[in-house]
LOKOL-215526 format. One record per residue (C-alpha): residue in one letter; x, y, z. Coordinates in Angstrom, 3 decimals, decimal comma, always signed. Layout:
LOKOL-215526
pt r A | xx X | yy Y | zz Z;
...
***
This chain:
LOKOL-215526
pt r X | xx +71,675 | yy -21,203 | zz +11,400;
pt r X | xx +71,273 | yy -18,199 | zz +9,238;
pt r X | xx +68,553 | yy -16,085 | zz +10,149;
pt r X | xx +66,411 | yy -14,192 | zz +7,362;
pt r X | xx +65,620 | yy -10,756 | zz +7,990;
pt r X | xx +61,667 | yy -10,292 | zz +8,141;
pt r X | xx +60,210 | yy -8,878 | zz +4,782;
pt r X | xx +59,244 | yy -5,417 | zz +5,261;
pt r X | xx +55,481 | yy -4,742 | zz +5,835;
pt r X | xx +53,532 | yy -1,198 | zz +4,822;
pt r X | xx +51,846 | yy +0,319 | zz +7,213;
pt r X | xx +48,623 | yy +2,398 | zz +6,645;
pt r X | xx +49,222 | yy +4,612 | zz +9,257;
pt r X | xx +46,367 | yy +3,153 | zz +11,548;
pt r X | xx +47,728 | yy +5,468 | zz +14,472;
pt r X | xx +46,689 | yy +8,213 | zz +12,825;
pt r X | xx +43,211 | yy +7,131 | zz +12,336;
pt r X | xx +41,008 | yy +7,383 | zz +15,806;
pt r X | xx +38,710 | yy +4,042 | zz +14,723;
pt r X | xx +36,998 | yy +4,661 | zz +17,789;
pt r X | xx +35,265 | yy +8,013 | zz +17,215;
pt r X | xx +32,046 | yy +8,324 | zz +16,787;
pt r X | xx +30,049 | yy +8,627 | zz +13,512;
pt r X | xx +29,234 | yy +12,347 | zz +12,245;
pt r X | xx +25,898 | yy +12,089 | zz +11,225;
pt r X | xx +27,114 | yy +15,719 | zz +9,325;
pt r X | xx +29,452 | yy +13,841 | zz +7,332;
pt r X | xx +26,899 | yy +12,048 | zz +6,071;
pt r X | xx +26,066 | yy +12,119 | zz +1,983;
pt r X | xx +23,475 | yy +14,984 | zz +1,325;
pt r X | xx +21,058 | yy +13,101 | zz -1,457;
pt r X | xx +20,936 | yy +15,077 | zz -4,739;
pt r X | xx +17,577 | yy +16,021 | zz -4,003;
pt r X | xx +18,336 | yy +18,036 | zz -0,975;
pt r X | xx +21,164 | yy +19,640 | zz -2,521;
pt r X | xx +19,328 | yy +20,472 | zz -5,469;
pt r X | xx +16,805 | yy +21,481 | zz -2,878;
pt r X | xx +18,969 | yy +23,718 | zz -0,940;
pt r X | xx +20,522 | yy +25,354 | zz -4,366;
pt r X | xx +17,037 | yy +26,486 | zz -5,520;
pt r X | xx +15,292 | yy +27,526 | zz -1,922;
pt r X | xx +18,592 | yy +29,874 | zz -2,110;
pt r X | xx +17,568 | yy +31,847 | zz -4,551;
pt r X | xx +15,041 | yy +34,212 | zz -2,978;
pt r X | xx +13,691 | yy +35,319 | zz -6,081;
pt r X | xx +12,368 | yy +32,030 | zz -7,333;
pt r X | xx +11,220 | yy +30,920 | zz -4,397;
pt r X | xx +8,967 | yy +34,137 | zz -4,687;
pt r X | xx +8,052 | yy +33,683 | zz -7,782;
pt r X | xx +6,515 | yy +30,046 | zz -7,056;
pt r X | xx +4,396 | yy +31,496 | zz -4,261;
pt r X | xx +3,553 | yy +33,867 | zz -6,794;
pt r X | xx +2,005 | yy +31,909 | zz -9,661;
pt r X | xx +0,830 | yy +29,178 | zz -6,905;
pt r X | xx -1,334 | yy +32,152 | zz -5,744;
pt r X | xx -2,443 | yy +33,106 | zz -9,335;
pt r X | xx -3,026 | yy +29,545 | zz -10,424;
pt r X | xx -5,203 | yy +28,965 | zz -7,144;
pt r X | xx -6,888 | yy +31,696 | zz -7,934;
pt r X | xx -8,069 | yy +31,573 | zz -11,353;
pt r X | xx -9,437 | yy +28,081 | zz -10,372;
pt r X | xx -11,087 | yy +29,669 | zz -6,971;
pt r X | xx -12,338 | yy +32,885 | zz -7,903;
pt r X | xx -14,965 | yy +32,217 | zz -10,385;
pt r X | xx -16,410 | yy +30,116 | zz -7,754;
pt r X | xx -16,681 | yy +32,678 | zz -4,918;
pt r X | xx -16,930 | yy +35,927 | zz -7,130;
pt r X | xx -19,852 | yy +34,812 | zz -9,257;
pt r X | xx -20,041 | yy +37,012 | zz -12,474;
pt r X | xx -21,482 | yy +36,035 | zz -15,917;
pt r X | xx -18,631 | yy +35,477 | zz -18,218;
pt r X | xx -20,235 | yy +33,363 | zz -20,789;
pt r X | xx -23,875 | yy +34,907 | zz -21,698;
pt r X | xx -23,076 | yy +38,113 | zz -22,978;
pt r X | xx -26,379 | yy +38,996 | zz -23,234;
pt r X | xx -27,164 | yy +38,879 | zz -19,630;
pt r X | xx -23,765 | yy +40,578 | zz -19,166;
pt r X | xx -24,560 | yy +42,956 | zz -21,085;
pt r X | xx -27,728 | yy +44,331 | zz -18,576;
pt r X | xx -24,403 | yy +45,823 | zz -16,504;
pt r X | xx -23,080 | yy +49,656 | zz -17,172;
pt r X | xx -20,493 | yy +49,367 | zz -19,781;
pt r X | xx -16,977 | yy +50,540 | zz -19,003;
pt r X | xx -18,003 | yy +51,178 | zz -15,244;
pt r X | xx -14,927 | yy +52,279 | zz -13,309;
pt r X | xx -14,060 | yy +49,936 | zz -10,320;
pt r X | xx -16,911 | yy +50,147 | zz -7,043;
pt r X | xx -17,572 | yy +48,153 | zz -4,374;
pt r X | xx -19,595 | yy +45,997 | zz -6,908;
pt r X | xx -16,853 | yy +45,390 | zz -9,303;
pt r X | xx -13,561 | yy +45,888 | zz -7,721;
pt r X | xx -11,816 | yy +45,738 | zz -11,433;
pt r X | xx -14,773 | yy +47,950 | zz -12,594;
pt r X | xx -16,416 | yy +46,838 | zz -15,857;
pt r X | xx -15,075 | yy +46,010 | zz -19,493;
pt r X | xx -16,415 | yy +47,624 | zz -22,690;
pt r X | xx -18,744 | yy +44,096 | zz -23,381;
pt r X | xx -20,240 | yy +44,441 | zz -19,977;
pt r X | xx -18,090 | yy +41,581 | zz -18,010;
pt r X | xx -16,911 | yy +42,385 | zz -14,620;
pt r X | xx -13,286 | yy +42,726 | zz -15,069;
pt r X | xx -11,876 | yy +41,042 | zz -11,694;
pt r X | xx -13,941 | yy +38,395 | zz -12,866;
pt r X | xx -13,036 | yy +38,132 | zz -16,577;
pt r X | xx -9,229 | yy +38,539 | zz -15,626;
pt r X | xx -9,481 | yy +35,074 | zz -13,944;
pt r X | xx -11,567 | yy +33,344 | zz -15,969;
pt r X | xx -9,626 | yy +34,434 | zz -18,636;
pt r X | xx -6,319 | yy +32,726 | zz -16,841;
pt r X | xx -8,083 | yy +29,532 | zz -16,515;
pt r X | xx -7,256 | yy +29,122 | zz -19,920;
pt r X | xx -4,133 | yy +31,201 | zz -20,874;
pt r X | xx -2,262 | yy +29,367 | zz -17,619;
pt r X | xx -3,650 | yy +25,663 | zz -18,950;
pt r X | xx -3,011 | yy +26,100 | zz -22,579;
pt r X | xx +0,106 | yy +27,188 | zz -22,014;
pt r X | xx +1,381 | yy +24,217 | zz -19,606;
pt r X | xx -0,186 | yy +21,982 | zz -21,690;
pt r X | xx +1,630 | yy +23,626 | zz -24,986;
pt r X | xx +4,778 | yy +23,945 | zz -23,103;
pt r X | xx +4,841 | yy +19,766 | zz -22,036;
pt r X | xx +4,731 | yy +19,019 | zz -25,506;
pt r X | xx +7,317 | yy +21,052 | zz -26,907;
pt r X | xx +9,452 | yy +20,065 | zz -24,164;
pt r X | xx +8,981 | yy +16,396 | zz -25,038;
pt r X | xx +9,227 | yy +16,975 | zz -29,138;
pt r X | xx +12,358 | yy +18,863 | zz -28,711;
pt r X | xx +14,204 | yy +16,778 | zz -25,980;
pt r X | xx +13,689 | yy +13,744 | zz -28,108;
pt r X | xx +14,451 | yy +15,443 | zz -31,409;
pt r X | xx +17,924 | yy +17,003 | zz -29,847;
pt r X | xx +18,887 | yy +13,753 | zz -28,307;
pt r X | xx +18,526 | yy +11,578 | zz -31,325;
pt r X | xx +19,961 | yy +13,959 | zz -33,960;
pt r X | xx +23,086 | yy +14,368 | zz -31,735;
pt r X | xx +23,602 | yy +11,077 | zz -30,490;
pt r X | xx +23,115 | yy +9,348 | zz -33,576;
pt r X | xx +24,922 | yy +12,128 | zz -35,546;
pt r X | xx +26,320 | yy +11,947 | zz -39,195;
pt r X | xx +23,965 | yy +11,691 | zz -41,768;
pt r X | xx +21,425 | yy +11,589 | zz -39,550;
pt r X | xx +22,737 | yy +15,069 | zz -37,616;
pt r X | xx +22,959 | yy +16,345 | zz -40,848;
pt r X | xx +19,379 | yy +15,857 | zz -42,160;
pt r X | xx +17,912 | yy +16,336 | zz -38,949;
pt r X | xx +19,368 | yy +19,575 | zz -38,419;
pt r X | xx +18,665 | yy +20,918 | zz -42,377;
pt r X | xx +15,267 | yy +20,595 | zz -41,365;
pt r X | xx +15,323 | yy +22,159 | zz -38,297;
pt r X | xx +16,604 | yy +25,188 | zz -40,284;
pt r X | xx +13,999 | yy +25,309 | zz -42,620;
pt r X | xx +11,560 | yy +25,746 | zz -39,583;
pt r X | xx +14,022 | yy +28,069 | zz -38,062;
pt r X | xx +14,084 | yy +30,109 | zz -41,372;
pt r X | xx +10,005 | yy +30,439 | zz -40,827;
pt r X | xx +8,856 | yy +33,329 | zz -38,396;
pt r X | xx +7,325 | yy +31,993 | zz -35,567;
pt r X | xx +4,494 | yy +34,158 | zz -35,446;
pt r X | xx +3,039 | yy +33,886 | zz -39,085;
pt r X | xx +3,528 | yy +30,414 | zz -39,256;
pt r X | xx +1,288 | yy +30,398 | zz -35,833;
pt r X | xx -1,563 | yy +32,990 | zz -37,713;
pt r X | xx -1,078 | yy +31,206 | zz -40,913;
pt r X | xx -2,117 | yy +27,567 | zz -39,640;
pt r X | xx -4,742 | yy +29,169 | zz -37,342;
pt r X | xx -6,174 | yy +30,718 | zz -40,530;
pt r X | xx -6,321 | yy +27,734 | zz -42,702;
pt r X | xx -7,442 | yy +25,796 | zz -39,882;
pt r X | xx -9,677 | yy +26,136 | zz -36,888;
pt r X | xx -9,155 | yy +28,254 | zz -33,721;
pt r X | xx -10,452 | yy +24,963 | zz -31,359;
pt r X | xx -8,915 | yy +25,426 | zz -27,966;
pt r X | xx -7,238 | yy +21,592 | zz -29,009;
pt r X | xx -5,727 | yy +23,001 | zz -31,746;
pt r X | xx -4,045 | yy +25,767 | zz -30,314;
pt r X | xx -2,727 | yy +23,750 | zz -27,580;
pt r X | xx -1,095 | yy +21,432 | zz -30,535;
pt r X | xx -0,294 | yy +24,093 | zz -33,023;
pt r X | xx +1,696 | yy +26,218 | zz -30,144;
pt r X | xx +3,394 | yy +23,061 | zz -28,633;
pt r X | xx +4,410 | yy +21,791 | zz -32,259;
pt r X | xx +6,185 | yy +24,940 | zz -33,612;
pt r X | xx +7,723 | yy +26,148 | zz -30,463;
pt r X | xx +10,274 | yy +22,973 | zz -29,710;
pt r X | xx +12,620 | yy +24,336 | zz -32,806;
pt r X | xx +15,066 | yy +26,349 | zz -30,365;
pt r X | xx +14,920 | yy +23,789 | zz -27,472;
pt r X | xx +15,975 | yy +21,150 | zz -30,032;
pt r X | xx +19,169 | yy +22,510 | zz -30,807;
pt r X | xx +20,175 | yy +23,035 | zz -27,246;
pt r X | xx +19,497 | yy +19,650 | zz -26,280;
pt r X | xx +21,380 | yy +18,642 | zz -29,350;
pt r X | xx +24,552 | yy +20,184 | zz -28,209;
pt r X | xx +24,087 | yy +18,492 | zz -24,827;
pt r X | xx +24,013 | yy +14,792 | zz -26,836;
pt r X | xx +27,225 | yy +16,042 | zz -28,810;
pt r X | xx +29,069 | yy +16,346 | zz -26,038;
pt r X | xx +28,000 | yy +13,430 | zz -23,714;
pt r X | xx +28,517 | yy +11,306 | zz -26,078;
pt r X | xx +32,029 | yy +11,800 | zz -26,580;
pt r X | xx +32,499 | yy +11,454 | zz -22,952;
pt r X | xx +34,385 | yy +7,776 | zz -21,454;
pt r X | xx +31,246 | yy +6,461 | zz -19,826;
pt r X | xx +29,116 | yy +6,802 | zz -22,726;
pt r X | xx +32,063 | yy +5,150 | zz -24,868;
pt r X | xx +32,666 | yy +2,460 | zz -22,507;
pt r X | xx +28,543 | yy +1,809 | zz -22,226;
pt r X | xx +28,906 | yy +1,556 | zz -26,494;
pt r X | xx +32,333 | yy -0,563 | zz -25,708;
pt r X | xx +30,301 | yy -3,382 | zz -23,963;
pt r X | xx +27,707 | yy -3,387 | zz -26,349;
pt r X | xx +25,113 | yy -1,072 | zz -25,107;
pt r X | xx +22,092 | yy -0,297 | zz -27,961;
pt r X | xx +22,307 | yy +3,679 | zz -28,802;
pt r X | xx +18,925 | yy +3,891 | zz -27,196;
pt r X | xx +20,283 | yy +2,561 | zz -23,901;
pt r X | xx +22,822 | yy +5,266 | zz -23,963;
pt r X | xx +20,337 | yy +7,478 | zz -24,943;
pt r X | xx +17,660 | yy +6,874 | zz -21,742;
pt r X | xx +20,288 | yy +5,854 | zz -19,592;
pt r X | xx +23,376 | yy +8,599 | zz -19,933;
pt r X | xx +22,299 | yy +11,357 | zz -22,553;
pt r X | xx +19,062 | yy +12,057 | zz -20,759;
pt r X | xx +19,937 | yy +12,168 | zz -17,014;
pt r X | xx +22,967 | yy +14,096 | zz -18,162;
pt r X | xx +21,136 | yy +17,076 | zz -19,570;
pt r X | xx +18,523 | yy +17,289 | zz -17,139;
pt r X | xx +19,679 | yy +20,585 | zz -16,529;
pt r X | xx +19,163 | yy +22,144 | zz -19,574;
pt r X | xx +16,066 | yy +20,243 | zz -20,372;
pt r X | xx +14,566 | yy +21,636 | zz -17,061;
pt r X | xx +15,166 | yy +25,164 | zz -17,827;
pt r X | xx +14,480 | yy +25,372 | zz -21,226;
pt r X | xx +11,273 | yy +23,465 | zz -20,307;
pt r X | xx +10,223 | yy +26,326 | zz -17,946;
pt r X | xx +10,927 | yy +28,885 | zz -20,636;
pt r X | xx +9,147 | yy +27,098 | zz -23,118;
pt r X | xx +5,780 | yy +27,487 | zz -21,025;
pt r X | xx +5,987 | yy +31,028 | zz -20,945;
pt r X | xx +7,178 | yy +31,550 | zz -24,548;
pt r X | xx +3,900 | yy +29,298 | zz -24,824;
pt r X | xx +1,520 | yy +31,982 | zz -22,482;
pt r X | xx +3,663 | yy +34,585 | zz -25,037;
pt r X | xx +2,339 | yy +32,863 | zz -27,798;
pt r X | xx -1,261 | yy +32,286 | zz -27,138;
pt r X | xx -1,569 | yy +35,931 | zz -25,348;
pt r X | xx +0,314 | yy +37,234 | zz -29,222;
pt r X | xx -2,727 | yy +35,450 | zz -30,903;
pt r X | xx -4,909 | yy +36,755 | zz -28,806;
pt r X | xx -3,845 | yy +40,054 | zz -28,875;
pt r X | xx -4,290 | yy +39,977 | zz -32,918;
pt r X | xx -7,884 | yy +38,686 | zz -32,328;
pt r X | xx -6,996 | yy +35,125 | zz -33,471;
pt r X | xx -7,011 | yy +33,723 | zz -29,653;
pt r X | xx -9,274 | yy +31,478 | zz -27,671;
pt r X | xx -13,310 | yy +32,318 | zz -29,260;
pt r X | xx -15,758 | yy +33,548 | zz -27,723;
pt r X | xx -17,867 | yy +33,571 | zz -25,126;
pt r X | xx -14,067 | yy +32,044 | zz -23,437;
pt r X | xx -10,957 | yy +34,725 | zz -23,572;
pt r X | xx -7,582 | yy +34,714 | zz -22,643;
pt r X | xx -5,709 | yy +37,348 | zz -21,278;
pt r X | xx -4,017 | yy +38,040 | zz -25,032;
pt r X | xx -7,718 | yy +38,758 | zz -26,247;
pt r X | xx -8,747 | yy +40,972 | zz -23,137;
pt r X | xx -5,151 | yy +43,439 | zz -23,566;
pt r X | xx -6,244 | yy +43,574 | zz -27,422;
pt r X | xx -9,810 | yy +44,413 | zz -26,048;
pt r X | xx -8,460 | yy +46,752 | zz -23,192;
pt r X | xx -5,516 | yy +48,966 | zz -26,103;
pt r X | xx -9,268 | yy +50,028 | zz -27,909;
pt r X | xx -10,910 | yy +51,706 | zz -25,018;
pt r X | xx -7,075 | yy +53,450 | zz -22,996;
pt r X | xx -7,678 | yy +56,162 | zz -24,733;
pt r X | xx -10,786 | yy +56,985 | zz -23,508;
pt r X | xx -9,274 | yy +56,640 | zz -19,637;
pt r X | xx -10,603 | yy +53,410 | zz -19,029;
pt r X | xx -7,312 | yy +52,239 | zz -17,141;
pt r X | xx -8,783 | yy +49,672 | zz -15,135;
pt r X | xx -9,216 | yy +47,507 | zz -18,407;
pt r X | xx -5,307 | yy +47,146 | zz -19,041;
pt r X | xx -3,393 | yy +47,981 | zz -15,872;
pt r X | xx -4,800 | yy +45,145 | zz -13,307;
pt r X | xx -3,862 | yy +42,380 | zz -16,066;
pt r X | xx -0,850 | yy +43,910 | zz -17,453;
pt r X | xx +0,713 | yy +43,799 | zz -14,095;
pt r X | xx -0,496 | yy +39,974 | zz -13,380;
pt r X | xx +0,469 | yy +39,333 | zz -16,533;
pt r X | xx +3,787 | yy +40,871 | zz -16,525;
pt r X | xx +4,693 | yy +39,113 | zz -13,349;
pt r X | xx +3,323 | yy +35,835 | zz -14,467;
pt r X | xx +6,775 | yy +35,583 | zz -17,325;
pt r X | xx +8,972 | yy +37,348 | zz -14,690;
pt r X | xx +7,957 | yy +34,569 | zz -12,299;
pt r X | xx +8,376 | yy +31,875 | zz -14,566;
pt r X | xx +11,918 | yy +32,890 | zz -16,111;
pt r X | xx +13,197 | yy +33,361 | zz -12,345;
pt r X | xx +11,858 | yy +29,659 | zz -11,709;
pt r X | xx +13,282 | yy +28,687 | zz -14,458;
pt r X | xx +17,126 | yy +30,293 | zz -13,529;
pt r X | xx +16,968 | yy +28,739 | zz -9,923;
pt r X | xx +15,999 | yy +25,328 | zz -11,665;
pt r X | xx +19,120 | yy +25,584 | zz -13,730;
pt r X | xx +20,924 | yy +26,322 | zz -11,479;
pt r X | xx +19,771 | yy +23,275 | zz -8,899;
pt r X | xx +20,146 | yy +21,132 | zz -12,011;
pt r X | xx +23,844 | yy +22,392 | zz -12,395;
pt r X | xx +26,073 | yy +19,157 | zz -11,286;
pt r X | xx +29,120 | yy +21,257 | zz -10,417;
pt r X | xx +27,461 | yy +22,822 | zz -7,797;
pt r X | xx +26,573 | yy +19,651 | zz -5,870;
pt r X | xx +28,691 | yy +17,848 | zz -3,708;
pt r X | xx +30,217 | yy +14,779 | zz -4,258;
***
């Protein structure tokens, strides 16, 4: 009787594998978060920068409450020395309306660090869903989308800002809306190019390939996709908002009176330099100043923990 040879069998190599090690809790998968996490406590800067406007914010809300000054009567303020120079009294000295200046400085935050989140969250919601539809969708629809974009673009930003203020009211409300509405224009197009591109890619085909509405694709791939870019130009777009009010209020069309912002008090400070009343422009300059720094480095380490090539897969 004829024997048949035994088929041939692959092995897998199962020597070379030690099955009975122990699990590496190290070789464990990092979740995105503590990647993302670990990419942004890197940067040193931003990290500063948080603790930074944490500190201001805390203390714009806190301040007024310990360091009680009269920011809103200026008749009573006005019983104070004008244009005092800083004392144990007044640390910041006194402005030329007769407000203690420490005092006005963070009062004065209170609203140029609100209005300009508040501003920021809505052009970063405008323009994220403006960019992802006209890209997505694109044809016709790019095409007329991004026409009008143009037109806006074609518009400078600033008189368009004092022109509607003008014809209109300057109600804290409607400088929160009136900053947030004309400032999503750039943001738009960035996120646009993001949708372009995702688009095209094989999941987003195959997700349109088993019948997947364009809004699906939209919430479900386009957005997660370019949370990168929609996190960092969201961070800018709250200090181009602070940039915006503080412009207004530096050309005397900011926040009325008896409340400032910190725009209004540099406009105030510019008429009295001259006269060597430094502590009126130097204190909140610097805060100022170091306010946008702070943001823009946030806003580099966020792009950067955003960034998917630089997590692990």
């Amino acid at each position: 009787m004829t024997m048949l040879p035994e088929p041939a069998v692959a092995t897998i190599g199962f020597d070379e594998v030690n099955l009975d090690a122990p699990f590496n809790a190290n070789d464990a998968i990092v979740p995105m978060w503590k990647q993302r996490l670990r990419i942004f406590t890197h940067n040193k800067l931003a990290i500063a920068s948080v603790g930074y406007l944490i500190l201001i914010t805390a203390a714009c809300f806190i301040v007024p409450m310990l360091h009680h000054t009269n920011q809103t009567d200026q008749a009573l303020a006005l019983n104070a020395k004008w244009n005092a120079a800083p004392s144990w009294s007044h640390w910041l000295g006194i402005d030329g309306s007769g407000y203690d200046e420490m005092g006005r400085i963070f009062y004065g935050g209170e609203y140029s660090l609100t209005l300009g989140i508040l501003a920021g969250m809505i052009t970063i919601f405008v323009g994220t869903l403006y960019g992802m539809v006209a890209g997505f969708f694109g044809g016709v629809v790019d095409g007329a989308m991004m026409r009008l974009l143009d037109a806006f673009l074609s518009i400078p930003y600033l008189f368009l800002l004092i022109t509607l203020i003008t014809i209109y009211s300057r109600s804290t409300t409607f400088l929160i809306i009136i900053i947030g509405i004309t400032g999503w224009w750039g943001n738009a197009r960035i996120i646009r190019g993001d949708a372009l591109l995702i688009r095209q890619l094989e999941y987003a085909q195959a997700a349109t390939a088993m019948g997947a509405s364009k809004w699906h694709i939209i919430r479900r791939h386009v957005f997660p996709n370019s949370i990168s870019n929609i996190v960092t130009t969201g961070t800018f777009a709250v200090a181009d908002a602070i940039l915006a009010l503080s412009a207004l209020g530096f050309l005397g069309l900011g926040i009325q009176t008896p409340q400032t912002d910190w725009g209004t008090m540099l406009q105030n400070g510019t008429a009295n330099i001259s006269n060597g009343y430094w502590w009126q422009i130097y204190p909140l300059a610097t805060i100022f100043i170091l306010v946008i720094v702070a943001i823009n480095y946030i806003g580099d380490a966020m792009r950067d923990a955003f960034e998917v090539r630089l997590l692990e897969r």
